[in-house]
N, C-alpha and C positions, 0 to 999 in steps of 0.2 A: 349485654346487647351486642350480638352479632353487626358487625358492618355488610352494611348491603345498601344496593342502589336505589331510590328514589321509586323509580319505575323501569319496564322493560322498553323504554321507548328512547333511550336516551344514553345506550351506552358508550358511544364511541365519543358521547359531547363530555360526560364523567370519566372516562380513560382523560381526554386529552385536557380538564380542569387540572387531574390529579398531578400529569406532567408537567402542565404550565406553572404549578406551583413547586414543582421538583426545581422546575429550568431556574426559578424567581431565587431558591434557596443558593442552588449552584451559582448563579448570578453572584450574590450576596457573599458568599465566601469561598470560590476559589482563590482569590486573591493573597490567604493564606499559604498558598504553595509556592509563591510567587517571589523573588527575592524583591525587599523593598523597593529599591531603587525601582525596578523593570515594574512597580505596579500600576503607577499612572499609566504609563503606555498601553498594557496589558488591558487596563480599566476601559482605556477609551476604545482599543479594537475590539474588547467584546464588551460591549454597551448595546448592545442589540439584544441581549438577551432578557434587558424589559420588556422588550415589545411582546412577551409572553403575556404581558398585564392587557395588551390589547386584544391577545386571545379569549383574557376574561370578559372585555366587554361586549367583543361579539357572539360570546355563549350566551353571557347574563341576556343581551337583546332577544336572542332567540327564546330563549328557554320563559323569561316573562311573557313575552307577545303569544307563547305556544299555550301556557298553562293559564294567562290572565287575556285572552282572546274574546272579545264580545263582554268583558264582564269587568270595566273599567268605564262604563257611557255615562255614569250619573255622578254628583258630588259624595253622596254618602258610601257609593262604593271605590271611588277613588278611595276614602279616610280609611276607609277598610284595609286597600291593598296595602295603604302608604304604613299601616299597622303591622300589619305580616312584616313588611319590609324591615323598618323598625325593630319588630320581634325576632327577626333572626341577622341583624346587624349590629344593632345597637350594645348589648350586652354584654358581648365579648371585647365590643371597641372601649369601652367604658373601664370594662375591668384591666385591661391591657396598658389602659391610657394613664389611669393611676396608679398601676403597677412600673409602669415608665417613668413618672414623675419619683416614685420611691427611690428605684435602683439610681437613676443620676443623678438623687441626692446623698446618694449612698459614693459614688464615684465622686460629685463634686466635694467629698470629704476627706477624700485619702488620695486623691488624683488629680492631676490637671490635664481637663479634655477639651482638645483644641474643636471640636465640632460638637459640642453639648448643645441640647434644645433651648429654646428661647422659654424664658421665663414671662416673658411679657405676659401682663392678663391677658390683654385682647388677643393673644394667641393660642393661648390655651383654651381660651371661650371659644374662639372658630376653631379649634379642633377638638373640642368636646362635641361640641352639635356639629360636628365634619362641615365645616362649612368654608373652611382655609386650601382647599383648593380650587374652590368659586370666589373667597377674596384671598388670596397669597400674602405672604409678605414674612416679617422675620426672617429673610433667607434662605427661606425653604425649609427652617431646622426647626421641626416639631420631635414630640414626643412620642416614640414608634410611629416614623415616620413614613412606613411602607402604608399607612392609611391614610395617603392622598386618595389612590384610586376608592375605598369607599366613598371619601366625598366627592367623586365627580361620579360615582356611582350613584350616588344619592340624587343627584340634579338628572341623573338620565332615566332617573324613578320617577321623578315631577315632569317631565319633558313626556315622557311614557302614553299618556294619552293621545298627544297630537301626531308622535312618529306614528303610533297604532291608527288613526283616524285616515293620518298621509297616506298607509300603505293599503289601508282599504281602500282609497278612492284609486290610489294607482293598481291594484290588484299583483296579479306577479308581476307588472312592466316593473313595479316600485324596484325589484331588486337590483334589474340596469340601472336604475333612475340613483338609488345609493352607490351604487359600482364605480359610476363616474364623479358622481360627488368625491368620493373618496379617493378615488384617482386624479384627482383635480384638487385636492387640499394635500393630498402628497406630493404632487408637481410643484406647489408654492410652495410647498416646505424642503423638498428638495432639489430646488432648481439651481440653487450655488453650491452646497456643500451636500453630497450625496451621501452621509454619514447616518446613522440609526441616531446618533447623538440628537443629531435635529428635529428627529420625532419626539423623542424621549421629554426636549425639550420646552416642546411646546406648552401654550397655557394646555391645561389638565380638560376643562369642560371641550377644549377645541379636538384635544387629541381623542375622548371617546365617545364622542359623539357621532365621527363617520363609521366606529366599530360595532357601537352597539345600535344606530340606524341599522346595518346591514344585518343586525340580526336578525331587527324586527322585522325586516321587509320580508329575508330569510325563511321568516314563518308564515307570510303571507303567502311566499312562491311553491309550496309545498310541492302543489301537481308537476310543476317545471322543476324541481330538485329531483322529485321522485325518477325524472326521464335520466337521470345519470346514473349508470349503471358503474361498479367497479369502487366507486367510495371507498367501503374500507379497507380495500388492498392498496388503496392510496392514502388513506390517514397518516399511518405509521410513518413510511416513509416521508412523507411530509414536512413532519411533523422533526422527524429527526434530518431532513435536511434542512428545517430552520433553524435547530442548534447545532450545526457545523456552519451554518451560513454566518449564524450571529458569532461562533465560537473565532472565526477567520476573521472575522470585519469584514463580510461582503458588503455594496453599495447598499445604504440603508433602505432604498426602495424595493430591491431585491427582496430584502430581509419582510419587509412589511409585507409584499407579494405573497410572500409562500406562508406566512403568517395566515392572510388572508384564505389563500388556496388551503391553507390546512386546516380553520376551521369549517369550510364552505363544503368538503368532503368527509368532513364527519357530518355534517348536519343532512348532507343527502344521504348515508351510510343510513343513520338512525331512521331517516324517512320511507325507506324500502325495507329497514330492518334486517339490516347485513349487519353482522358480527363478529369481527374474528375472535377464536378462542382464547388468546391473548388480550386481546382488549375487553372480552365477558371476566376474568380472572381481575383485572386490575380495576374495575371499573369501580368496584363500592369503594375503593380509596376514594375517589372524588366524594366524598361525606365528608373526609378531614383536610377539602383543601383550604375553606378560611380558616382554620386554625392552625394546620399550619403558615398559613400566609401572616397571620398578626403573633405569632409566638415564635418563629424560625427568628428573629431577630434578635429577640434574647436571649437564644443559646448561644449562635456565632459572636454576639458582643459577650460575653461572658466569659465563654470556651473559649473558642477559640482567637479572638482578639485582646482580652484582658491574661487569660491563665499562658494560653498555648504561643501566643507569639509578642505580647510585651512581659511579661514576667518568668517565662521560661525560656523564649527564643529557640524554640523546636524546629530542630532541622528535617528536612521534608520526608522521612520516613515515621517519626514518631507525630509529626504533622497529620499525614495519612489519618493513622491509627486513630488522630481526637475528632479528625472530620469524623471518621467512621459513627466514632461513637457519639458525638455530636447530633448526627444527622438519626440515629436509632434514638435517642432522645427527643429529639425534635416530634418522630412520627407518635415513640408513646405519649407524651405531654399531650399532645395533640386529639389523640383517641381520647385519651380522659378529659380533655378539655372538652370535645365534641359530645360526648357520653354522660358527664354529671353536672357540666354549666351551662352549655350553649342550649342543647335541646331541653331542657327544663325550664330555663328562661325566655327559650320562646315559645313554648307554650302556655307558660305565665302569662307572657307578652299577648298573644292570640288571643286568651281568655279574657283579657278586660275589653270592657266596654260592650256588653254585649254576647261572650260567648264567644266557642272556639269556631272556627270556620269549618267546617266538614268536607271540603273538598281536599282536593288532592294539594299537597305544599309545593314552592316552586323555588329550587334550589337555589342557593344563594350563587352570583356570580363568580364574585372571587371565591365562595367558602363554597355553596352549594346554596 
């Protein structure tokens, strides 16, 4: 099974998943090159390069509101959607989850790890059904923890009808009407400490909530996207001045900015159906970004945190070399995991209760 896009309507929103999930990996384990000491510091100036996870929320907004439009008005089709959703969520969080709970009992046996996940029931339970970053607690320390954002993805799946209802009754105004809200919950968040840290650190439902609103309204304002011309000569760049922005520690409002601006120019790119050659080449990678977004974690704790820098202490040239091969792992796992688990399982998923849906599928936020 060839990798390819979804549809021809949405490439430059699938370029810039595929990146946001490159940014999340990078995120996650440069710190490896990084002499110990200098990591903390390192960590907190480039702490911005979560807010790639906010680029998923405002793709997932768009790309639901675009492909579930008009077709979310009754209860039994709500059960419907929240089923897709389910069916290409659920499966791979599951398996991941208790492959998490194996390996750090595999480590709390021959190791002592000072950030190991909480065993507590109750914590496992809310992050079995993702429901632990709508109630928190244990410290933050779950088990493949990079699956907070599915559960506030999950709440922005239930919330889903009424941003959609909002942004019909506001028509395109809704998208200023989001613009400011979100400019107005970024002012309160950084009105003391103008740090990305502050975003990052917000409750979970508060933080994606103003992203994936703008999506939806986003696909309300179609005919007003459509009047921006120049989109995808501006993605790219954008997009790579959010990871120099995030990579410096610029003021984290800044960071959220161009965030913002960068997903708002792919979505009018796709709407006029401007493509650069570049981004038509890269774009069916956006198929393997929730896998790699719930599996990248357990290479980098493996490789490169247990093998490559507590047990062999690799100095930054043979470092390189395991990121290298590290990261060529991460993408094959990912394929096969996209290829003979995920899309099996949710068509499994699809099929009960009724039969598969025959419309067109609507790719997962973080994954597709």
């Amino acid at each position: 099974m060839m990798l390819k896009s979804t549809s021809e309507e949405m490439l430059n929103l699938d370029f810039l998943r595929f990146y946001a999930s490159a940014a999340i990996v990078w995120h996650h384990s440069h710190e490896f090159l990084i002499p110990e000491a200098q990591r903390a510091t390192v960590g907190e100036r480039t702490a911005g390069l979560a807010l790639f996870v906010d680029l998923f929320f405002l793709i997932s907004g768009f790309v639901i509101a675009h492909v579930y439009r008009g077709r979310v008005t009754s209860l039994p089709q709500f059960g419907r959607f929240m089923q897709r959703r389910i069916g290409r969520l659920f499966p791979l969080h599951l398996l991941t989850f208790v492959l998490a709970v194996a390996m750090w009992a595999v480590i709390g046996r021959f190791a002592h790890a000072d950030h190991a996940p909480s065993n507590d029931p109750s914590c496992m339970v809310r992050t079995v059904f993702l429901a632990h970053a709508i109630f928190p607690g244990c410290n933050g320390l779950y088990y493949n923890g990079v699956n907070w954002s599915i559960s506030a993805e999950m709440l922005m799946y239930i919330l889903f009808p009424l941003l959609s209802l909002a942004a019909v009754r506001a028509r395109g105004g809704g998208l200023f009407v989001v613009l400011g809200f979100t400019a107005f919950v970024a002012f309160l968040a950084f009105r003391v400490n103008d740090t990305a840290r502050v975003w990052t650190d917000l409750y979970p439902p508060i933080r994606a909530l103003p992203s994936f609103a703008l999506g939806v309204s986003a696909s309300y304002a179609r005919d007003l996207l459509a009047r921006v011309r120049g989109g995808s000569w501006l993605t790219v760049p954008l997009v790579v001045a959010s990871t120099v922005a995030a990579m410096i520690g610029a003021p984290g409002s800044a960071q959220l900015a161009l965030i913002v601006a960068t997903g708002l120019s792919a979505i009018a790119a796709d709407v006029r159906g401007e493509v650069l050659p570049l981004v038509r080449r890269l774009a069916p990678l956006g198929q393997l970004t929730y896998s790699v977004y719930l599996w990248h974690g357990f290479f980098i704790l493996v490789l490169l945190n247990a093998a490559g820098d507590k047990l062999l202490h690799l100095s930054p040239a043979p470092m390189v070399a395991l990121m290298m091969f590290t990261y060529a792992a991460i993408a094959i796992w990912s394929y096969l995991s996209w290829r003979y688990f995920e899309t099996p399982a949710r068509r499994w998923v699809d099929g009960l209760l009724g039969g598969r849906d025959k419309s067109r599928p609507a790719p997962s936020p973080v994954g597709g």
